[in-house]
Each structure stands twice: as C-alpha cells, then as structure tokens.
N, C-alpha and C positions, 0 to 999 in steps of 0.2 A: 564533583566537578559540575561545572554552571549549567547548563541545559544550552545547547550552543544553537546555533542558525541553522545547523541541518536538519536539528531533531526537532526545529520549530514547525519543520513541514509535517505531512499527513505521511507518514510509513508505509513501506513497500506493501506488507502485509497486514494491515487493516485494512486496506481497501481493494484487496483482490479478491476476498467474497466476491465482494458487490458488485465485481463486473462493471465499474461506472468508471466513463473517460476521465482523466487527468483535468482536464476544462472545464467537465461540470462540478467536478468537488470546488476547484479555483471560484468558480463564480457564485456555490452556494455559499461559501463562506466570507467570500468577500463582505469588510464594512466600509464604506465610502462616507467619510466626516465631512469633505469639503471638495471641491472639481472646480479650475475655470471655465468660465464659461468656453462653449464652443464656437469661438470669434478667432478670425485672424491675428488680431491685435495682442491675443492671450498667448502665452506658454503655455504646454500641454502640462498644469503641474493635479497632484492628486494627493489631499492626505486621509490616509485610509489605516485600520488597524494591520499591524503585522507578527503583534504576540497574542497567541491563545491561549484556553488554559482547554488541556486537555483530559479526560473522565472518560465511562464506559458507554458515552454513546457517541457515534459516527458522528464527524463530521458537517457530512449535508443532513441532517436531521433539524428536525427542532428545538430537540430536547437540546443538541448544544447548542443552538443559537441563544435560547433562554437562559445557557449558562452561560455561555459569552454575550452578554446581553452589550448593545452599546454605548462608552463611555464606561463600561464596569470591568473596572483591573481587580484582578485578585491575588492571592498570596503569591509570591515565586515560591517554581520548584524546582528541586534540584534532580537532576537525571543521570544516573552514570550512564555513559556512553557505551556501547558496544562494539565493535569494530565489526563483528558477524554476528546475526541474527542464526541463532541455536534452533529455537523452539516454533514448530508447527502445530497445528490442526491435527489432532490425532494422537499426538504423541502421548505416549503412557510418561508420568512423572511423579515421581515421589515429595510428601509437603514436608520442607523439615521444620516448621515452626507452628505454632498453635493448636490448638485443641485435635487438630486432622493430624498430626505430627505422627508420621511412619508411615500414613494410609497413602494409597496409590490410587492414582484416579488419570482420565484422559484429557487434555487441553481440549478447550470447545470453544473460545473465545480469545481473543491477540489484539491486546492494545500497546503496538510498537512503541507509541510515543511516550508510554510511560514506564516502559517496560514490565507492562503486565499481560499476564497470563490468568485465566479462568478453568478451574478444575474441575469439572465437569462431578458434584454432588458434595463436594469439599469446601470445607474454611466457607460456610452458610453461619448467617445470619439469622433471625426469627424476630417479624413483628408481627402484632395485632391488631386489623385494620375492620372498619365498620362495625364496632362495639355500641350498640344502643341497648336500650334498657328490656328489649324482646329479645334482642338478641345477644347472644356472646360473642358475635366477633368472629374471624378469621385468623389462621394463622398463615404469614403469607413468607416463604422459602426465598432469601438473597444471596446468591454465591455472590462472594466477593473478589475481588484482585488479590494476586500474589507474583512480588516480583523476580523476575525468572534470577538475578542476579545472585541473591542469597535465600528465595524462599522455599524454592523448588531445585528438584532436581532429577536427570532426565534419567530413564530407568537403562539399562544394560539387557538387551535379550537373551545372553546366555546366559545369566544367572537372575533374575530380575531382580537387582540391588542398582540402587543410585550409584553415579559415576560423573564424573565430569569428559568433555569430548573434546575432540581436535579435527577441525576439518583438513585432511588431508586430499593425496590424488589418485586413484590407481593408476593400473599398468596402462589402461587404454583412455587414459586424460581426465574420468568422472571422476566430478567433487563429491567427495562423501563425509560423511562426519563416523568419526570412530573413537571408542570408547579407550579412554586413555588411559583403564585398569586392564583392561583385556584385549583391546587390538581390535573387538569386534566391531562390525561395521554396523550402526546404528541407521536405518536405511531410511528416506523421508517417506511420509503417509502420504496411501494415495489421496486422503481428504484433504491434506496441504492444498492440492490443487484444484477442487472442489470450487465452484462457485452459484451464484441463485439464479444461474440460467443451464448449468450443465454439471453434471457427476466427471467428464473427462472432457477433452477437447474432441474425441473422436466420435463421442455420440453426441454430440451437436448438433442440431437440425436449423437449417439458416431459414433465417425468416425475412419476411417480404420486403423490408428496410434496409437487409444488410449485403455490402458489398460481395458479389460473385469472383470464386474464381476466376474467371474468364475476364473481368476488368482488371485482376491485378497485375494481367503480363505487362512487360516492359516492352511500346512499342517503339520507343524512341531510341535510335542508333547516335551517337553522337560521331559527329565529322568532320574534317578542317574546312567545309567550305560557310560561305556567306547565305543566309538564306535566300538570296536570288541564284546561285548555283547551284543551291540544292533544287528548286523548283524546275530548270534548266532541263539536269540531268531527268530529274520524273519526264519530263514533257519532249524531253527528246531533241533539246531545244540546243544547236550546238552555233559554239562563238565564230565568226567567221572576220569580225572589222578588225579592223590594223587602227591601233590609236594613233594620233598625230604624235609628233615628237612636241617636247612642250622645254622654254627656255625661262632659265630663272637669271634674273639680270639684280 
C-alpha cells in the first residue's frame, strides 16, 4: 500500500526520546522554495516541500537535511500501514530472516516512518574504513533496520518463543498487548518511556526555564456576565439607574 499523508509526518515514537516540541521538529524541517512577499497587496501564499524521504537519522538533524537535500526527490517508497504501533524500546524480539535468523536481541532504536526496528548486536554489517599503506584500516560495526512487519518478532515471556499480539483491555480499562498463542500479557518496557532528559517522569528535576507547577492552575472561572459586570461585582460596584424606556417607530 502507497505510504499515505499520515505516515508522511514524523511518528509518535521517533521522536519521544528526544523530548523536543512538535514546533521545533516543524520548523527544522521545514523547505521554503518560494513566499510572497510580506505586502498587503499579496495573498499569504507559500510553496514549500511536503514529501520526505525518511532513513536512520532524526528528523531535526543534519544528516537528514543532506538527504533531503533541496530540490532532491528521490525513489518512492512503499509502507505498509499499521493501524497500532506493536514494538518499543526494550522489547526482546526474535529476527526471523537473515544471517541473525532464530537469535533474539533487544530493540534500541524506532524508526516509525518506515517501520523499522534496530536490534540491539544483530543483522550488522562490516566495513573497512581509514586503510592506508601504514596502516590496515578499521573495522567499523552497522546494525541495520529490520521491519517490525515480516522481519521480527516479538518474543512471549512465558516461554520465550516469537508470537504475534493483540492489543486488548483488562478488567480495570488498561491497554495491554497479549500474546495471541498464550493469553500472556506482554507488558510495555520501562525504557519505552525513557527519554535524554529523564529515566521516568518522576525523577525529573525541573529546571530554570520550565514551567511550575504553581502557573499551571486554572485561574479562570468562566461566567454568564459581560466583562464590565464581572469587574462590577470584584469592586463592589452595584447598578442602581433605571434606563429610559426607548421607542422604535
């Protein structure tokens, strides 16, 4: 199936490491080809890129910018759609294709947009980099992508053999994902939630920039009056004139 408008955006989970607003990934990626000017006389119009090609580096980086370099279209790809996102940070998963085929290793890396997964010592590559004539060179280690759709598969805790899952609900409303050979409930990793400012939400330590508790309360009552009757009542302020009667001819 065609790689459609939703999955053109940046995924949930590629960019919850990183802890970075919705706004700043929008404006590092944005290409702007052409703007009118900023004249009364113009319509606000803008044409700017809206398809990317996406690979194993983020977004706001440079390394994509280089590949989405401007004016540079490159091959379509095709994505199969997922309707729920299966696979986290942490999970144990079995590879069932290439040379790693049977070994089991942990997800360490989540590229939504392509439906890939990174196996944390598995399906690696091997190149030889800095070979001169004193020297021999390096050998330098590339895990590669594998797609969670056919490539992987997520391991089963009580017996640890590959399974496929079904997210269902329990008795007290929590979404779990359970193992659709055994019933067992496959539970999400705590490193799921993990990002490069904090191990959990609760050991968090707020810093000088970020909003306090204490600004998030809600001081605003909403009320049927007019904002001069609100000010009125504060002030103590009470209506005493009789309006004229008034005639429509």
């Amino acid at each position: 199936m065609r790689l459609t408008k939703v999955l053109r955006c940046v995924g949930k989970y590629t960019k919850d490491y990183s802890n970075l607003p919705d706004s700043y990934i929008k404006r590092e990626m944005r290409q702007v080809y052409w703007k009118t000017p900023n004249a009364i006389q113009y319509l606000d119009k803008t044409v700017e890129r809206k398809k990317f090609s996406y690979n194993l580096s983020r977004p706001w980086t440079d390394a994509f910018k280089s590949f989405n370099a401007p004016k540079r279209l490159r091959k379509k790809v095709f994505v199969e759609p997922i309707k729920e996102w299966s696979f986290f940070r942490g999970d144990r998963v079995e590879v069932l294709v290439g040379k790693d085929k049977g070994k089991q290793g942990i997800v360490c890396y989540i590229v939504q947009e392509r439906n890939w997964v990174i196996v944390e010592g598995l399906n690696c590559t091997y190149k030889k980099i800095g070979k001169k004539k004193d020297f021999p060179g390096m050998i330098m280690k590339d895990e590669q992508p594998l797609l969670v759709t056919t490539e992987v598969s997520l391991i089963d805790p009580s017996d640890n053999k590959p399974t496929k899952i079904e997210w269902r609900y329990t008795e007290a409303g929590e979404k779990v994902r359970v193992s659709a050979r055994t019933g067992r409930i496959i539970p999400v990793p705590m490193t799921a939630s993990e990002t490069i400012d904090y191990k959990t939400k609760e050991t968090y330590n707020d810093q000088e920039k970020d909003t306090t508790t204490s600004m998030m309360k809600i001081t605003f009552e909403p009320k049927l009056k007019t904002f001069e009757m609100d000010i009125m009542d504060e002030m103590g302020i009470k209506e005493d004139r009789v309006p004229q009667q008034t005639y429509w001819y």
